[in-house]
N, C-alpha and C positions, 0 to 999 in steps of 0.2 A: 320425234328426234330430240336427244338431248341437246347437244349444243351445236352451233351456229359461231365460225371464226369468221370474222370481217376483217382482213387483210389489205387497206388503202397500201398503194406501192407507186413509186414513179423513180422507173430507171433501178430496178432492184433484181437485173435478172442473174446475176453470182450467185445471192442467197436463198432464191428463190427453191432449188433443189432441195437444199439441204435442210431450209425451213419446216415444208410439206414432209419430208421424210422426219423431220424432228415430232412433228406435229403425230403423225401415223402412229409412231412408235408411243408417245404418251395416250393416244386413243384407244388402243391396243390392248395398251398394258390396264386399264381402267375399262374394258369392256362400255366404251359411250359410243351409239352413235354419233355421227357427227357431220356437217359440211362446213370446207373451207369456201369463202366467198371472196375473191382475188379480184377488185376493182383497179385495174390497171389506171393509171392518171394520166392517161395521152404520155407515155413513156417512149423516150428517142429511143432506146436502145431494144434489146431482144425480150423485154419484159415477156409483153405477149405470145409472144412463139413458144416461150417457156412454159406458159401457163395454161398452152395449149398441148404442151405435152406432156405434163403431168395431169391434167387430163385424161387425156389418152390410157395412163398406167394406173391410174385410180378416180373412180367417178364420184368419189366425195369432193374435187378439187372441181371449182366451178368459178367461172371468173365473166364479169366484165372491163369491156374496155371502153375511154372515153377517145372523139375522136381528137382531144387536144387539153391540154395538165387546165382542171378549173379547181385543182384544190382538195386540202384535206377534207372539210368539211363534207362539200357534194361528193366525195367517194365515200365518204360513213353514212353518208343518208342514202345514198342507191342501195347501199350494203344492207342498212337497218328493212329498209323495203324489204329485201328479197329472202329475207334471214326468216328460215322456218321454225330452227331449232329452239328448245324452251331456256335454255339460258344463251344470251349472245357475249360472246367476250371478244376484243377488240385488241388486237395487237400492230406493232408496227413489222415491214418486212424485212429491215437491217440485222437482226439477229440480235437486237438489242434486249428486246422480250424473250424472254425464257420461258417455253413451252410448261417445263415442266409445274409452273405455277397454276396452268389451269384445273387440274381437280379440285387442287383447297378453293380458286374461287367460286369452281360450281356449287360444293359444299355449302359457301357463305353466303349463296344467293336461296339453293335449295333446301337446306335444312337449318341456317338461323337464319333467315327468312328476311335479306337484305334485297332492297331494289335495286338498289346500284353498289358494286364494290370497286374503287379508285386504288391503282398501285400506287406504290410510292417506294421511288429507290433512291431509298437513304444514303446507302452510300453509290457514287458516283464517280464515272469514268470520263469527266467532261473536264473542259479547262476550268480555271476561275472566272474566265470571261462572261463562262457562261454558267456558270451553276450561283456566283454571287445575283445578277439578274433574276436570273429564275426564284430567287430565296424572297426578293422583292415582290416579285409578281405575284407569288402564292400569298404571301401577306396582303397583299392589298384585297387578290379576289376572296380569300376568308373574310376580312372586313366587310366587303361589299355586297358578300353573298350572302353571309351568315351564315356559311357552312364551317364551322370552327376546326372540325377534327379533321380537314384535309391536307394534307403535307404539298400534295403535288395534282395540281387540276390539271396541266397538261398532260400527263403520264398516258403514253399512248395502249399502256394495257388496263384494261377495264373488265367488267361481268355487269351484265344487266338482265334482270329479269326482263322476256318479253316484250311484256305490256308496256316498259317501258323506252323501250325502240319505237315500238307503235305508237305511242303519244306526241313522242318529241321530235321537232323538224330540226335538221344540223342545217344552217346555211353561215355564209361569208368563209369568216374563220371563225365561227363560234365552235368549234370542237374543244375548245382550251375551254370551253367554259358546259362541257355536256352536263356535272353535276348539278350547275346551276340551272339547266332550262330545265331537269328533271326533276325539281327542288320547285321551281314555277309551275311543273305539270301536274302537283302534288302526289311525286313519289319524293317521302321525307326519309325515308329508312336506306341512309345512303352509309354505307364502313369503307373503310382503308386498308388493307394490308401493305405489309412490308414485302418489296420483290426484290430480286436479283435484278443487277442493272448490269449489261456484259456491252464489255468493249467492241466501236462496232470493227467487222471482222471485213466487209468487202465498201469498194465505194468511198464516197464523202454523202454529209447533211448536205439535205436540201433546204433547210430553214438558215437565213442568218438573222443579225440583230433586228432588221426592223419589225422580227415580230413579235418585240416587247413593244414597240412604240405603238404598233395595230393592234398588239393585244390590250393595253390600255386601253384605248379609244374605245376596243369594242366591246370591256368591260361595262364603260361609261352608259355606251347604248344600248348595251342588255338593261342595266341597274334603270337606267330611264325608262324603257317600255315596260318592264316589272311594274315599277313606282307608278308610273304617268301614262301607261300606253292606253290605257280603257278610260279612264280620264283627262285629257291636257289639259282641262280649262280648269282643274284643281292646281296647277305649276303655273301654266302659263296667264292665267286669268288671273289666279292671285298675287303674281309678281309685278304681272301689269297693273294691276289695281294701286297694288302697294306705292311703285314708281311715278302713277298718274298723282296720286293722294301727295305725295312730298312735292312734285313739280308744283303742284294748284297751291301747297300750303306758302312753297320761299314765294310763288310771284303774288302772293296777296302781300305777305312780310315786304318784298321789295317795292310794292307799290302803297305799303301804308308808311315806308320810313321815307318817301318821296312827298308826302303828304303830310307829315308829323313835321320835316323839315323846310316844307313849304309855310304852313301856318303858324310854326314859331319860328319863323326871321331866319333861320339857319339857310346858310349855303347849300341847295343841292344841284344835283343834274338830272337827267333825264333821264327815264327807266332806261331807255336802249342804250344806255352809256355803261350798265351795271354787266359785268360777266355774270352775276346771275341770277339773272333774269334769262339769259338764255342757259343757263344748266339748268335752271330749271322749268326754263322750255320746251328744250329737248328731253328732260325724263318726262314731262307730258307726253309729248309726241313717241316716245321707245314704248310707256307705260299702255298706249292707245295703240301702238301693235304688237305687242306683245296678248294683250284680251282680246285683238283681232287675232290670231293665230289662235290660240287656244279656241277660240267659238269657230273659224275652221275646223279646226281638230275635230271637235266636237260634233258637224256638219260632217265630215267626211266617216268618223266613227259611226253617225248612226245611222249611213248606210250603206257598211259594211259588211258583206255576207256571213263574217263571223262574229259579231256582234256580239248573237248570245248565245257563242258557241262556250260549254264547258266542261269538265274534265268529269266526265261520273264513273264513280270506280262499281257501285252496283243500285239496286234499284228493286223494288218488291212492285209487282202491275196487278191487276185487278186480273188475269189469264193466269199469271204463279197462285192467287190465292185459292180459286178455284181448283185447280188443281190438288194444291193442297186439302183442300178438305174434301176431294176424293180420293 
C-alpha cells in the first residue's frame, strides 16, 4: 500500500464527507493506493455514524472510535498502530489541510528520501491571538529541540516514512512535538514544506490558549527525559552535590568567623542567631535529596524493562553472512 491518512477528529461530522470525497479525488487522480484511518476522539456529535457511512460507499475509509475524547495524541498513536501504508501523512479533519498537498509529500519522503516532512502554513487564516503565540512557541521548540529548519511543529499535516510511526510512541499532548521524538528515535532526515492553510469551513477549534501553557511544560519534559531520562543522577546527583558542597563550605565560614571573633575579643553571637547558617543548612538538606532522587532514578532505571532497549536501523548476523557466501 502506498500511503496511510491518519485522520484524528472530534465532533467533525460536517466535513467529514466532503474530506473523504476530497481525499478520493486526489488518490485517483495519482493512481496510489491508499487507506483513510478516521480515529474518532469519543465525539458528541454524528462523527461516527458518518464514518460509518463512508465506509459503507468506499472501503479505503476505515476508522476507530474512542469510547470517550482522551486526546490528539492517543488518536495519532492508535492511528500510527494500524497504518499499513509505506508513507503515512497526518492530517486534521476541519478542512484545514488541503488534500491536494499530499503527492508532493509522498514524493519528499519517497524519492529525496526524507523521514519526516513537517507542513508549514506561512500564511495564515488565524487571529493574531493566536498565530503571535504560536510564532513564540515554534521559537522556543527549534531552540530546545535543535531542529532549526522547522517553521511550524504543530502543523497537523505531516508525511512520515513508516519506520517512523513504528518507532515512536505519541502520548500526553506530545503530538506538537512528533519531529522531536523522531529526532530522539534517530530518524534525523526531517524537511518542511510550504502548505496551503484554508480557512476553517464548518464547526469551531477545539484547542484554546492553555495549550501554549501545556505546551511549554511539555516541551520542558520531553527536553528533560532526552537530556536526563537514561541518566538522573548526572542532573540530579550533580546539582545535589554542587548545593550540598556550598551548604558544608558557608556553615564551616559561619562557624570559623564565630571563632575568629571569639578569640580576638570581638563581639559575637551564636551560630543559630546567623540567617546563615540555616541557608546554608537547608541547601545541605535540598543538596542531600536532590542525590537521594537521582540515586532513585538510577534504582528504578536499572530495572527497567527498557533499559537497554535501542533503536537499530540494520544489523549484518552470522546467518546473512552465510548466506552471502552461498
Amino acid at each position: 500500500m502506498d500511503i496511510s491518512i491518519v485522520i484524528p477528529l472530534y465532533n467533525e461530522a460536517e466535513s467529514l464527507p466532503e474530506l473523504v470525497e476530497w481525499i478520493e479525488r486526489v488518490m485517483k487522480e495519482n493512481n496510489f493506493t491508499y487507506e483513510v484511518l478516521m480515529i474518532n476522539d469519543g465525539s458528541t456529535d454524528s462523527s461516527w455514524q458518518v464514518i460509518k457511512r463512508l465506509h459503507n460507499s468506499n472501503p479505503c475509509v476505515k476508522g476507530v472510535s474512542f469510547r470517550r475524547n482522551y486526546g490528539k495524541s492517543p488518536a495519532l498513536n492508535t492511528g500510527f498502530e494500524r497504518a499499513q501504508g509505506d508513507v503515512v501523512i497526518t492530517m486534521d479533519a476541519d478542512l484545514q489541510d488541503s488534500p491536494d498537498e499530499i503527492p508532493a509529500l509522498y514524493k519528499m519522503i519517497m524519492e529525496e528520501d526524507y523521514d519526516l516532512v513537517s507542513g508549514w502554513k506561512k500564511k495564515r487564516y488565524d487571529p493574531k491571538s493566536k498565530t503571535i503565540p504560536t510564532k513564540l512557541f515554534n521559537a522556543t521548540a527549534r531552540k530546545v529541540s535543535g531542529i532549526k529548519n522547522l517553521h511550524d511543529f504543530n502543523c497537523g499535516l505531516k508525511a512520515y516514512r513508516k519506520e517512523v510511526v513504528k518507532h515512536i510512541e505519541v502520548y500526553g499532548d506530545m503530538h506538537r512535538y512528533i519531529p522531536y521524538l523522531a529526532k530522539n528515535a534517530g530518524f534525523t532526515k526531517i524537511g518542511e514544506k510550504v502548505v496551503q492553510h484554508q480557512a476553517r469551513k464548518y464547526g469551531v477549534t477545539k484547542f484554546g490558549l492553555d495549550r501554549f501553557v501545556n505546551g511549554y511544560l511539555d516541551l520542558l519534559t520531553l527536553w528533560f527525559q532526552t537530556k536526563f531520562g537514561k541518566k538522573p543522577m548526572h542532573f540530579f546527583g550533580l546539582l545535589g552535590s554542587i548545593m550540598f558542597f556550598v551548604g558544608f563550605i558557608a556553615v564551616i565560614i559561619v562557624g570559623a568567623l564565630k571563632l575568629y571573633n571569639m578569640y580576638s575579643g570581638h563581639s559575637y553571637r551564636l551560630v543559630t542567631d546567623s540567617p546563615y547558617f540555616y541557608l546554608a543548612l537547608t541547601s545541605m538538606i535540598l543538596g542531600t535529596l536532590l542525590f537521594l532522587a537521582g540515586f532513585l532514578g538510577e534504582l528504578i532505571i536499572r530495572h527497567s524493562s527498557d533499559r537497554n532497549h535501542y533503536e537499530i536501523s540494520d544489523a549484518i548476523t552470522d546467518v546473512d553472512e552465510k548466506e552471502q557466501k552461498q
